[in-house]
C-alpha positions in Angstrom: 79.2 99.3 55.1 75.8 100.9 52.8 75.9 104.3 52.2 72.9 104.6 54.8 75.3 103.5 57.1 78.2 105.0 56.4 76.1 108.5 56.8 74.8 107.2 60.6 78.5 106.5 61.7 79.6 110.2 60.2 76.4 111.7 62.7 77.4 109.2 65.6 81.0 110.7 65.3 79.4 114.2 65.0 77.8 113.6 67.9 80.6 112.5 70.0 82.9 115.3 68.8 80.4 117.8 69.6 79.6 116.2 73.4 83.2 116.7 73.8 83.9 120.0 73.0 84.3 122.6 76.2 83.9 125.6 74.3 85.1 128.8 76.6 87.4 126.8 78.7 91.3 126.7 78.8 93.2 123.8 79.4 96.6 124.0 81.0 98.7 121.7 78.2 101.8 122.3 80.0 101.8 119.1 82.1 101.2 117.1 78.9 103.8 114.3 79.3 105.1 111.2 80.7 105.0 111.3 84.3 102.1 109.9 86.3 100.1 114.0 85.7 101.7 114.1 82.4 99.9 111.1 81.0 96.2 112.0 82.7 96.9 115.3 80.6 97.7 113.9 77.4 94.9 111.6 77.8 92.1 113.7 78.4 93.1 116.5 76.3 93.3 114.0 73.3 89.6 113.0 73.7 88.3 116.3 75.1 88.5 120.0 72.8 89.2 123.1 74.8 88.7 126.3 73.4 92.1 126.9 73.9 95.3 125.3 75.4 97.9 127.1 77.4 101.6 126.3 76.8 104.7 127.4 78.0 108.5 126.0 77.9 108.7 126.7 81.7 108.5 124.4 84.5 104.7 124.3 85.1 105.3 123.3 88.7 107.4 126.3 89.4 107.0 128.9 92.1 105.3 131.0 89.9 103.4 128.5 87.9 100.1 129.7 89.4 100.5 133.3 88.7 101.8 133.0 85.1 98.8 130.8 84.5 96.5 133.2 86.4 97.4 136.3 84.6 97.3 134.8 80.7 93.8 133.2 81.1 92.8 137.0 82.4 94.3 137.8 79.0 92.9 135.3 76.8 89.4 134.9 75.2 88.2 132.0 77.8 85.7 131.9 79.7 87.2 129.5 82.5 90.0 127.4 83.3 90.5 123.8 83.2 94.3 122.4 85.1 94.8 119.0 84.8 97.5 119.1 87.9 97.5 120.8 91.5 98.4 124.2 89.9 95.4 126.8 90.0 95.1 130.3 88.0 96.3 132.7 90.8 94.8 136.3 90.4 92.8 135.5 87.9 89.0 135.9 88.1 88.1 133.7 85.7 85.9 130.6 86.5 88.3 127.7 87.2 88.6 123.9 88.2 91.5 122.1 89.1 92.6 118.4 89.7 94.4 117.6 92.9 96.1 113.6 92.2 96.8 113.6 95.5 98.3 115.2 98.5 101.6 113.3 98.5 103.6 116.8 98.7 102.2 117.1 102.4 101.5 114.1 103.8 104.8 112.5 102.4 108.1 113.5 104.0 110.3 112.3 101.4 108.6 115.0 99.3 107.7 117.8 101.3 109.2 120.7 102.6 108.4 123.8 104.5 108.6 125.6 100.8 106.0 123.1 99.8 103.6 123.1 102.9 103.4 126.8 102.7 102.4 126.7 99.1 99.6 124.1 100.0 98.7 126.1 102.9 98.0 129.6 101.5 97.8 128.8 97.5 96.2 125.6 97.4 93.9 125.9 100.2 92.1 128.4 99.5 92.1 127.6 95.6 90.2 124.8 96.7 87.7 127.0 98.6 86.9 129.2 95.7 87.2 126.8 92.7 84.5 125.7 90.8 85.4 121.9 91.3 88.4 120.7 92.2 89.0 116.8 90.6 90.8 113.8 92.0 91.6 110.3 90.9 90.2 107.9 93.6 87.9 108.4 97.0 91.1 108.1 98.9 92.3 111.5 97.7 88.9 113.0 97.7 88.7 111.9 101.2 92.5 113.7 102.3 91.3 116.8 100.2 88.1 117.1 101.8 89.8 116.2 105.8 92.7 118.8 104.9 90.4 121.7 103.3 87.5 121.4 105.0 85.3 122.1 101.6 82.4 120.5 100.7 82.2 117.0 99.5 80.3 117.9 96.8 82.7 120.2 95.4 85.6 117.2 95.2 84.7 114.3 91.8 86.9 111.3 91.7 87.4 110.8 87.3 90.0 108.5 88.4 92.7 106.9 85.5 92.5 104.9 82.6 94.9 102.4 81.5 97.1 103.4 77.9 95.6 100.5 75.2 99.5 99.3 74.9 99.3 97.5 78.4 96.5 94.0 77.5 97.2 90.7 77.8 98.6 90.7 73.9 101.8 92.3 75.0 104.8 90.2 73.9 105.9 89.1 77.2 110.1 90.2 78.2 112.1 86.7 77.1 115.5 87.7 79.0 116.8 84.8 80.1 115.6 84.4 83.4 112.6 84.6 85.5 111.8 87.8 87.5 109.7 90.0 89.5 108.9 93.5 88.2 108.3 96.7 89.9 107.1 99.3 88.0 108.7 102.2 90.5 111.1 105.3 90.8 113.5 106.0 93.9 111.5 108.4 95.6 111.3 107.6 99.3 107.7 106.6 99.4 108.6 104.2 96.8 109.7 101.7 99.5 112.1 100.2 97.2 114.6 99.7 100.1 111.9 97.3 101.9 111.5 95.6 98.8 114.7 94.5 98.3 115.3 93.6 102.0 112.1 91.8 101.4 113.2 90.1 98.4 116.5 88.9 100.3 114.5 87.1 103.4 112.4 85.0 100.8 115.4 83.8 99.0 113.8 84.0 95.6 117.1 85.6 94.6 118.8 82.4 94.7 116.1 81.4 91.7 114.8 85.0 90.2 116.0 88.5 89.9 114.2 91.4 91.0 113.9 93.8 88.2 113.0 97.7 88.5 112.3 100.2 86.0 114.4 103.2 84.8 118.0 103.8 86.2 119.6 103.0 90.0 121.2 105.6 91.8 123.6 105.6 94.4 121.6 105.1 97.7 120.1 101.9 96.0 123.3 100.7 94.8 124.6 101.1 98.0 122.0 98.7 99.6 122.1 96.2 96.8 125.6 95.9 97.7 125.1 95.6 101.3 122.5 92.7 100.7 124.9 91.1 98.2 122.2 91.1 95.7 124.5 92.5 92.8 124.0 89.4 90.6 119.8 89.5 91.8 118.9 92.9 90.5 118.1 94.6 87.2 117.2 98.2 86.1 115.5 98.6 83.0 116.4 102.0 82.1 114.5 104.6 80.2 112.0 102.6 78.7 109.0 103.3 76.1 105.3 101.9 77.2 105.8 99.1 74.9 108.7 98.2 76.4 107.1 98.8 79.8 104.1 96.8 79.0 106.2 93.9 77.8 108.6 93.6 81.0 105.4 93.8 82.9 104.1 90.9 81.1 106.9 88.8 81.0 107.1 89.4 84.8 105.7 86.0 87.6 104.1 89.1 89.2 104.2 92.4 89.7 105.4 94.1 93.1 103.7 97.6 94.2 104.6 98.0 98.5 104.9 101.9 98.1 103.9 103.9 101.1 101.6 106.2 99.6 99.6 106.6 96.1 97.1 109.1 95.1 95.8 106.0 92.3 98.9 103.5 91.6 99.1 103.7 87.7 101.6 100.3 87.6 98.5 98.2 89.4 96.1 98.5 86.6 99.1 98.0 84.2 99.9 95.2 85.2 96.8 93.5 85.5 95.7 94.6 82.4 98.9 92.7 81.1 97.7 89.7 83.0 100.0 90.0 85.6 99.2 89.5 89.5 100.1 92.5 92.2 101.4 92.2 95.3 100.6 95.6 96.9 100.7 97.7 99.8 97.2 97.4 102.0 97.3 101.1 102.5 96.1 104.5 100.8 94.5 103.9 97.5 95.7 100.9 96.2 93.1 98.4 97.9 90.7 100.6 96.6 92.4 100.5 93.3 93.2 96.9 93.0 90.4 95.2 94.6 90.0 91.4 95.1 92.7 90.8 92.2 95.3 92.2 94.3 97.5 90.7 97.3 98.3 93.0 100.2 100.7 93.4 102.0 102.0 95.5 105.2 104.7 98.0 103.6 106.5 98.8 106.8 107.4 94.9 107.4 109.9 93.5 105.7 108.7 90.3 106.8 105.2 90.5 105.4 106.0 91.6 102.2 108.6 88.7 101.9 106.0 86.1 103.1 104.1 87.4 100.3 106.5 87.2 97.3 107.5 83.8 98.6 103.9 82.6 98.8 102.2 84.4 95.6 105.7 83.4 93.6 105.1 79.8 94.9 101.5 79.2 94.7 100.6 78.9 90.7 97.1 78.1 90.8 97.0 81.2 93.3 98.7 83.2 90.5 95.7 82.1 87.6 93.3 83.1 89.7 94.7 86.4 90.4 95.5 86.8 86.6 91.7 86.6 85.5 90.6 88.8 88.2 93.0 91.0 87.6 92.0 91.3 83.6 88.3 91.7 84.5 89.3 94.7 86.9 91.5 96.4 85.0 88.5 97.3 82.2 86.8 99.0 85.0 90.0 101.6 84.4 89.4 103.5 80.6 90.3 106.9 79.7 87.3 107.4 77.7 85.7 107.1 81.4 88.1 109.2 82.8 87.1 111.8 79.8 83.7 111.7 80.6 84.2 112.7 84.0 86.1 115.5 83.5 83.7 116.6 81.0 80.9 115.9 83.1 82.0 118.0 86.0 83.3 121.1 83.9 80.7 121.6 81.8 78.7 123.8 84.2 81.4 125.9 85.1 80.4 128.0 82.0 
């Protein structure tokens, strides 16, 4: 590269870093981690500079989350807030936007509570009301936010998710000794990990594959594994790093998603941007998310998501097909995107 150039990369750097700097707002780095919020934080506060970053060793989803956040940005020099998660600055009168993933806390029952509805009811709510903008990661949750809330649809932006650059079609592909299907899950209720393996019993790919899940079983699952006399059938992955993740994905004949409910449904692009075809749930986001490179299925029948493991396992040719779609979608999904959102929508708020 001539010096000439050299000089115009420097100013096109310049450039960027200055379109990306949000100078008078805070940003709530607490979430920063890797749960589904934790990696939308990281992500955007690595390609976006706050003015400053709030950080604290307690639980940022804790009763009084809100407040502590609410009184230290009326402390602080900023000029408005910025929360990555569902948590707004409470008694603070400060300027402030928040992002709302999804509203899984109230229309789930496996993870609600009266404790939680109440919060949503007389926090959240009207947070929503008097924000600035509130964010959200597909037009499914903008569309719950806006039908719960009652604001204005114009207050509500969908920035949606981006995929990590470890999950591509490069990743070395899981050799473990057998063939499998993988699902990318936890054992939350709305998982429907209990259909799943039900599922996975009818189409009697476990006398030919095992089922593998990620991180670690507990005893309810263990239980039912045992009940279906699948011991021999069924793996859990453990604590595992997202190269690890993005290698079991693409070592995986497909990737199985039939959860009940999902704000975006990180583990659809993942897969597909590790070449691997989804089987997924045909309800909330994830038609939305997935598109025509995913296969859907009824998650409250244990018969149709069976007919569909058998038939996408079986059907190779189906399974190509499904793989190039699902690469072409999956670059529709960029944190750099995402970034520019978020940036986008804030920037008036000062």
């Amino acid at each position: 590269m001539n010096n000439s150039k050299k000089d115009d990369h420097k100013l096109n750097m310049s450039d960027k870093n200055d379109n990306n700097k949000l100078n008078g707002i805070i940003y709530d780095s607490r979430w920063i981690g890797s749960h589904g919020i934790g990696r939308f934080a990281k992500e955007i506060a690595d390609r976006l500079s706050f003015s400053e970053n709030y950080s604290s060793k307690k639980n940022p989803a804790g009763l009084l989350s809100a407040i502590e956040l609410g009184l230290w940005s009326t402390h602080s020099r900023g000029k408005a807030v910025y929360s990555p998660s569902y948590i707004p600055p409470l008694f603070s009168d400060l300027p402030f936007s928040f992002t709302i993933h999804d509203l899984n806390h109230i229309d789930v029952e496996h993870n609600s509570s009266l404790l939680k509805r109440l919060y949503y009811r007389f926090i959240i709510r009207p947070a929503i009301k008097k924000a600035y903008r509130v964010l959200t990661v597909s037009e499914f949750s903008k569309k719950r936010i806006i039908d719960w809330s009652g604001c204005s649809p114009e207050k509500v932006t969908v920035v949606g998710n981006g995929v990590t650059a470890v999950f591509n079609e490069a990743a070395p592909p899981m050799q473990p000794g057998y063939s499998y299907i993988f699902c990318c899950s936890n054992r939350k209720g709305h998982k429907n990990e209990p259909r799943l393996l039900q599922a996975f019993k009818k189409s009697e790919l476990n006398n030919k594959m095992k089922l593998v899940f990620s991180g670690k079983p507990d005893n309810d699952i263990l239980d039912l594994i045992k009940k279906l006399q699948l011991e021999s059938a069924i793996i859990f992955t453990g604590q595992v790093s997202e190269e690890e993740l993005a290698s079991w994905y693409a070592g995986a004949v497909i990737t199985a998603f039939p959860s009940l409910y999902e704000g975006f449904g990180l583990p659809l692009v993942e897969s597909m941007a590790c070449g691997t075809p989804i089987i997924a749930s045909n309800t909330t986001c994830l038609p939305e998310i997935g598109g025509n490179a995913g296969y859907y299925v009824d998650p409250l029948s244990v018969v149709s998501i069976a007919e569909g493991l058998k038939h996408l396992v079986g059907d190779e040719s189906l399974r190509k097909e499904m793989r190039e779609k699902g690469l072409l979608r999956a670059k529709l999904f960029t944190w750099d995107r995402s970034s520019d959102l978020v940036r986008d929508a804030l920037k008036g708020m000062i």
